[in-house]
C-alpha positions as CSV (number, residue, x, y, z in Angstrom):
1,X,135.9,31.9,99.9
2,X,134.8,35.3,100.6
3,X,131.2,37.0,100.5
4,X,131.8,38.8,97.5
5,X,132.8,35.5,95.3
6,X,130.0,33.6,96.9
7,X,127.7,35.7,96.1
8,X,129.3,35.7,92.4
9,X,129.0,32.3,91.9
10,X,125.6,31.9,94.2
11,X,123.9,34.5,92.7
12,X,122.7,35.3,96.3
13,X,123.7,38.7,96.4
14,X,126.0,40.0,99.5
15,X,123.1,41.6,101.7
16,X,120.8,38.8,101.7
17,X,124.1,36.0,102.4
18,X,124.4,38.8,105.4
19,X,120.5,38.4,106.0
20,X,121.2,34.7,106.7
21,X,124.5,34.9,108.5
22,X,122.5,37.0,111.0
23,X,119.4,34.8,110.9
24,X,122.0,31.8,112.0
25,X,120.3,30.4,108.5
26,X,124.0,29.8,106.8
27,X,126.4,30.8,109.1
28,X,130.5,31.4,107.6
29,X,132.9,28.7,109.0
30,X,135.2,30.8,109.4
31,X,136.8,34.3,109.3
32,X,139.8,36.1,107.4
33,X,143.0,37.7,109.0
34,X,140.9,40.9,108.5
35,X,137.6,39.7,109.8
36,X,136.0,39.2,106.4
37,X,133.3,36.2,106.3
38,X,135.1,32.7,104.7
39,X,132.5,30.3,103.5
40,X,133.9,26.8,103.0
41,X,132.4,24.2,100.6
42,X,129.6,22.8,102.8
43,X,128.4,26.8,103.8
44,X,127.7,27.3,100.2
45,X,126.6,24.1,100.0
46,X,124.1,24.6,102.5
47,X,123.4,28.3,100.6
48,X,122.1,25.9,97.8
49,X,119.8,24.1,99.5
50,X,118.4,27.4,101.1
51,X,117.7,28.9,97.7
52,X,116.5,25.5,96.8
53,X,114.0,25.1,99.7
54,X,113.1,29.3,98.6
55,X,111.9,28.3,95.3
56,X,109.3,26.1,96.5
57,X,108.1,28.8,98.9
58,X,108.9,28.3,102.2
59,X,110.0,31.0,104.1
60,X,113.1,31.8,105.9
61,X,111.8,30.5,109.3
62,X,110.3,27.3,107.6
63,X,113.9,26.7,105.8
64,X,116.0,26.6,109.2
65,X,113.3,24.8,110.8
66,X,114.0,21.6,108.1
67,X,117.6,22.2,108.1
68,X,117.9,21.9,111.4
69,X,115.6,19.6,112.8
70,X,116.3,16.0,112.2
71,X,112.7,15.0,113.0
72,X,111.3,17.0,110.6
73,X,109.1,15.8,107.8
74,X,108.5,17.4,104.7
75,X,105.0,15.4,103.6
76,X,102.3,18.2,105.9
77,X,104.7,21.1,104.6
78,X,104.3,20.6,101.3
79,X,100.8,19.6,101.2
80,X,100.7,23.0,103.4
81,X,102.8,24.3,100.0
82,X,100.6,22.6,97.5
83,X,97.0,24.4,99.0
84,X,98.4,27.2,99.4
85,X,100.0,27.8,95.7
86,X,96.3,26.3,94.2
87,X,94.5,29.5,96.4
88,X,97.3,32.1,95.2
89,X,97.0,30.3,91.2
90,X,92.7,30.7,92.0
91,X,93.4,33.9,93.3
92,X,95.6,35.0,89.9
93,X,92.7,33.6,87.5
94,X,90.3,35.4,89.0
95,X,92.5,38.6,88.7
96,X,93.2,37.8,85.1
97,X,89.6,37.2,84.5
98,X,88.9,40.6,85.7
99,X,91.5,42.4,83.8
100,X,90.1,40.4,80.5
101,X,87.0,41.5,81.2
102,X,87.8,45.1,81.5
103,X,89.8,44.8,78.4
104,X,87.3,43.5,76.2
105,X,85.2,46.2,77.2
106,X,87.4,48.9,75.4
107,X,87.8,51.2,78.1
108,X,88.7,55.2,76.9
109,X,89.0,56.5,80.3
110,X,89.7,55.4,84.1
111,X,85.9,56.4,84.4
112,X,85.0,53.3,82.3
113,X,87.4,51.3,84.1
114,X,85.9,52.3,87.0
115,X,82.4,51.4,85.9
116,X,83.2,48.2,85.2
117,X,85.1,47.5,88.5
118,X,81.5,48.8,90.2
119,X,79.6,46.1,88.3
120,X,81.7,43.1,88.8
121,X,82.1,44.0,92.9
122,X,77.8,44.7,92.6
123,X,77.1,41.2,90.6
124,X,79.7,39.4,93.6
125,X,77.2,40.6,96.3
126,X,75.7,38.6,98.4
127,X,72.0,39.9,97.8
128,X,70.3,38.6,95.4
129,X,68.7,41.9,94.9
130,X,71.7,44.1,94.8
131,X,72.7,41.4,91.7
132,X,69.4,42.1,90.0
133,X,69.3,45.7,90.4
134,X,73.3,46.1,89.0
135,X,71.9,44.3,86.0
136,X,68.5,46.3,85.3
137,X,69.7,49.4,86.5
138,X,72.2,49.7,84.3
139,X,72.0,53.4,81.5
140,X,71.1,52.5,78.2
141,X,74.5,54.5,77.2
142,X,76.7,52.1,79.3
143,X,77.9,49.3,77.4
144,X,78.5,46.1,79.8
145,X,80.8,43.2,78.5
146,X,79.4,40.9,77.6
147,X,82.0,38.2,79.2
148,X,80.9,39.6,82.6
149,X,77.4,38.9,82.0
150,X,78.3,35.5,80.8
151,X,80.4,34.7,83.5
152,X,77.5,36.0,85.8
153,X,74.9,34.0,84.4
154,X,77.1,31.1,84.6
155,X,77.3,31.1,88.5
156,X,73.8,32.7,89.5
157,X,72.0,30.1,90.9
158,X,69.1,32.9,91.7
159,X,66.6,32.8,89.0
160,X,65.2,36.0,88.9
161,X,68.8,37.8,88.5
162,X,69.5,34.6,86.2
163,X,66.3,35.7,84.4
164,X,68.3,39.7,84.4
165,X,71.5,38.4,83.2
166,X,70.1,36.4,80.5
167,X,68.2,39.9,79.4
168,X,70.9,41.9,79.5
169,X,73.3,39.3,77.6
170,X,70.3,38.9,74.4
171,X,71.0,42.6,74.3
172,X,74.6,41.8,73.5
173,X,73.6,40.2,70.1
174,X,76.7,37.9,69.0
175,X,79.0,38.6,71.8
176,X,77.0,36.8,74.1
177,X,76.8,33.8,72.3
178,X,80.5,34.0,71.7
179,X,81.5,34.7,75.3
180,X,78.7,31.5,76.3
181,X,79.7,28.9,73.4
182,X,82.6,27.6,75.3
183,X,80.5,27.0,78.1
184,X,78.0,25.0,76.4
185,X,80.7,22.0,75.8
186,X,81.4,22.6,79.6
187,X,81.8,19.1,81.2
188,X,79.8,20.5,83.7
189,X,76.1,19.8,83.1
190,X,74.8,22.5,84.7
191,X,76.9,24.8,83.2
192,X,76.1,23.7,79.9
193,X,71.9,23.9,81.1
194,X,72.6,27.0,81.7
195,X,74.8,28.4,79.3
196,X,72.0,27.0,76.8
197,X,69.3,28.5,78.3
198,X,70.8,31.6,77.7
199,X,71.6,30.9,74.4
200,X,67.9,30.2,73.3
201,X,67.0,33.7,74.5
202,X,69.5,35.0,71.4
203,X,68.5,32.3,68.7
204,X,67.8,35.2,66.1
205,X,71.3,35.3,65.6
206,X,73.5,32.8,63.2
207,X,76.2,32.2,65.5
208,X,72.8,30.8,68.4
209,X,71.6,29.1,66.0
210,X,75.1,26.9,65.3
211,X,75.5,26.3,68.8
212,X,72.1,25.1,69.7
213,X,72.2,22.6,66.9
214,X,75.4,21.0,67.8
215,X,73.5,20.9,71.0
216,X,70.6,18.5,69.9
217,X,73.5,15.7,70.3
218,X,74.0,16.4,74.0
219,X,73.6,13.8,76.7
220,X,71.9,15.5,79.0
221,X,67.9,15.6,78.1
222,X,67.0,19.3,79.8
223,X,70.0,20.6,77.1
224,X,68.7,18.8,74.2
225,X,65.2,19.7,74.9
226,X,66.0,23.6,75.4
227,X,68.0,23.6,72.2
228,X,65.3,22.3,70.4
229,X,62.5,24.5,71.7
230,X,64.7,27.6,70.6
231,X,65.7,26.1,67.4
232,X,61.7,25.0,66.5
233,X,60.4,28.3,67.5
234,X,62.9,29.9,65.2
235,X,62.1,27.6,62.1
236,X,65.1,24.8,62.3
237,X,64.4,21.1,60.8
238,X,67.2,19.9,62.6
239,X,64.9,20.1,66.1
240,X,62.1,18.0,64.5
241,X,63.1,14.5,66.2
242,X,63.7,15.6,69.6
243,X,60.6,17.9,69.5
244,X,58.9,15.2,68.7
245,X,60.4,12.6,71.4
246,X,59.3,15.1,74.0
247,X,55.6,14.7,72.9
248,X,55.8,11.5,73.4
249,X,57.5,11.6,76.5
250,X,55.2,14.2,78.0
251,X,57.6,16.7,78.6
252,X,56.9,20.8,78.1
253,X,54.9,18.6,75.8
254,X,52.7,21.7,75.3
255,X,55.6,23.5,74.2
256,X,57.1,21.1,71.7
257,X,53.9,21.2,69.6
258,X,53.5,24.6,69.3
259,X,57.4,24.4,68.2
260,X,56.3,21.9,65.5
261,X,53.4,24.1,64.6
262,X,56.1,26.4,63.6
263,X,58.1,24.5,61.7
264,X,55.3,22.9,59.7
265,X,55.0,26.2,57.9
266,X,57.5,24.3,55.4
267,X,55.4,21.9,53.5
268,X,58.6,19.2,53.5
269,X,58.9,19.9,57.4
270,X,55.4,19.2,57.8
271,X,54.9,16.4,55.9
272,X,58.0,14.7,58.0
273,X,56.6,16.4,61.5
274,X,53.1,14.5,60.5
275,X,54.5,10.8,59.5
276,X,56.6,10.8,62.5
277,X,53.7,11.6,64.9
278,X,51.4,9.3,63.1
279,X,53.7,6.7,63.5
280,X,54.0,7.3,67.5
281,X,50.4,6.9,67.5
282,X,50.0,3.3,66.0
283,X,53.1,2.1,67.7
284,X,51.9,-1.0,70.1
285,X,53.8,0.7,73.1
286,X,52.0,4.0,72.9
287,X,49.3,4.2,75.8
288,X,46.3,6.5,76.2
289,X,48.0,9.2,77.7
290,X,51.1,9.2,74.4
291,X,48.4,9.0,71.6
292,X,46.3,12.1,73.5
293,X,49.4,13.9,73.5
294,X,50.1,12.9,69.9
295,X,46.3,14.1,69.0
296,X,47.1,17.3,70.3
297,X,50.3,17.9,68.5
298,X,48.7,17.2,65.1
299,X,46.0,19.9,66.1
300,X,49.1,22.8,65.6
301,X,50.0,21.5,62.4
302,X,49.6,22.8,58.7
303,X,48.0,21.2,56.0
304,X,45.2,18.7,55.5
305,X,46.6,15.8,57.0
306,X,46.7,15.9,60.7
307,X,42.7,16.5,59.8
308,X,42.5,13.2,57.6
309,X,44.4,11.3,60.5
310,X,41.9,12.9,63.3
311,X,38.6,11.8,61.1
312,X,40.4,8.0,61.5
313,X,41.3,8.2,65.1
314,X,37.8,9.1,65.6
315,X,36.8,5.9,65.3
316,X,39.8,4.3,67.5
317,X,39.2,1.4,69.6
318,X,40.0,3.4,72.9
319,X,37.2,5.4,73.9
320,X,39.3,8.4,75.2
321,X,41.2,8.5,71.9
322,X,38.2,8.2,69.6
323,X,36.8,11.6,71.3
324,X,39.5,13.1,72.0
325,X,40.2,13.4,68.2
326,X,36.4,13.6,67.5
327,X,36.5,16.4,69.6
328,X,39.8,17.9,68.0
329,X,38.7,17.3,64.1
330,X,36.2,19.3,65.2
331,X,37.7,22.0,66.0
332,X,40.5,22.1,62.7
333,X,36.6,21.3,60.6
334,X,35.9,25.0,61.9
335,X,39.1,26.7,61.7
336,X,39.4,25.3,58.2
337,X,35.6,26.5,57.5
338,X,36.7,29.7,58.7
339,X,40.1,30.2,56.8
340,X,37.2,29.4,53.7
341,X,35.2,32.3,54.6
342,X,37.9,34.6,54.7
């Protein structure tokens, strides 16, 4: 069989069947009565398993070395094969993520492209600085996607340029929680931590406000808790149970109540917030420390109640309890003398 009908059938075209010939790779049996190249069965045969051994990336030295030698094991090669196709396939996400980037950032010129190129090679630096600066530094005319920022914030373990990139993303209004939400059902706890972190800082808006309450259900307690701080500062019943739990538990205990200070506002949220903490304090497992707490939560609340439950407590069988909310009715006494005045 000649070269030209090889290469017909093959699909190896006739200069790279010549490229092996000369590489000893697949060599032609035999020759014609006028010289030309004859390739018998087994020579295209072996053509096959070249372009075979070629789609799985080896190269041409790689191919006649396991043709050839008989000792030759395939097992290191291919985990060789294997590594390297999951850096090239790491290397190709990256590049895609890039090109996405710029895309959703609209560009109308190579000038914007270029901008954006800038930013995403400043936020890869290794200085923490150069990251914050690229962030801060940025014109108030120069819109920055906000998928970059995400993806910055995602990976910056640094928390003053974490503290940047969270800034610049609540600036980004709905697009940043769209380009975090994903990330906030990562598998990945700390992704989710802070994905919802960054979240909070936008909870004005209705798309935050979704994602943090499907949040409230996480199993990790630093994402629940974050979710419901942003959601009780900004008014959401949902957050009233965990707010509360992290009273009793003692932590950002300080923060919760001022949270549920906000949400009693609502007389139906404040009437729960109240017989939920008043129930923490008479239950038999609550020690000093929990009912103190407790006291001080019912000291940001609305209404006339949390007074009414002080006035009892006053009178509690543990000392530091009794004047703790003596020394606490006190103080709602005056505020509410005050508001009377006024």
């Amino acid at each position: 069989m000649l070269i030209g009908e090889v290469a017909r059938r093959s699909g190896v075209s006739a200069r790279m069947l010549r490229h092996y010939d000369a590489l000893g790779l697949v060599r032609p049996s035999g020759r014609s009565v006028g010289g030309y190249r004859e390739y018998s069965a087994d020579d295209v045969r072996r053509i096959f398993h070249v372009e075979s051994l070629r789609s799985l990336g080896l190269s041409l030295k790689q191919i006649g070395r396991a043709l050839e030698d008989p000792g030759f094991t395939p097992s290191a090669l291919v985990g060789d094969l294997i590594l390297w196709a999951e850096e090239r396939l790491a290397r190709e996400r990256e590049l895609l993520d890039r090109l996405r980037v710029i895309d959703a950032s609209a560009p109308t010129g190579w000038q914007d492209v270029l901008r954006v190129v800038e930013l995403m090679r400043e936020l890869d630096s290794t200085s923490a600085a150069r990251r914050q600066q690229a962030v801060l530094t940025r014109p108030d005319g120069m819109p920055v996607p906000a998928e970059l920022l995400a993806g910055a914030v995602l990976g910056e373990s640094d928390p003053h340029v974490a503290g940047a990139l969270r800034w610049a993303l609540a600036r980004t209004g709905d697009d940043g929680v769209a380009a975090l939400a994903a990330a906030a059902r990562s598998e990945d706890v700390e992704i989710r931590r802070r994905a919802v972190l960054a979240i909070a800082g936008m909870a004005e808006t209705p798309g935050a406000i979704e994602v943090l309450t499907d949040r409230l259900d996480d199993p990790d307690a630093p994402v629940r808790r974050q979710a419901a701080l942003a959601l009780g500062a900004h008014g959401v019943a949902a957050a009233v149970p965990t707010l509360v739990r992290m009273v009793v538990d003692g932590t950002n205990d300080v923060d919760a109540a001022e949270a549920l200070g906000v949400l009693s506002r609502d007389p139906a949220s404040a009437t729960r917030i109240t017989t939920l903490l008043a129930g923490r304090l008479d239950a038999p497992e609550a020690d000093t420390a929990t009912r103190v707490r407790l006291i001080q939560a019912l000291v940001e609340l609305e209404g006339t109640v949390p007074l009414e439950i002080l006035r009892r407590l006053a009178h509690d069988q543990d000392r530091t309890v009794a004047l703790v909310a003596s020394a606490l009715a006190g103080v709602l006494e005056e505020r509410a003398g005050e508001a009377l005045g006024d």
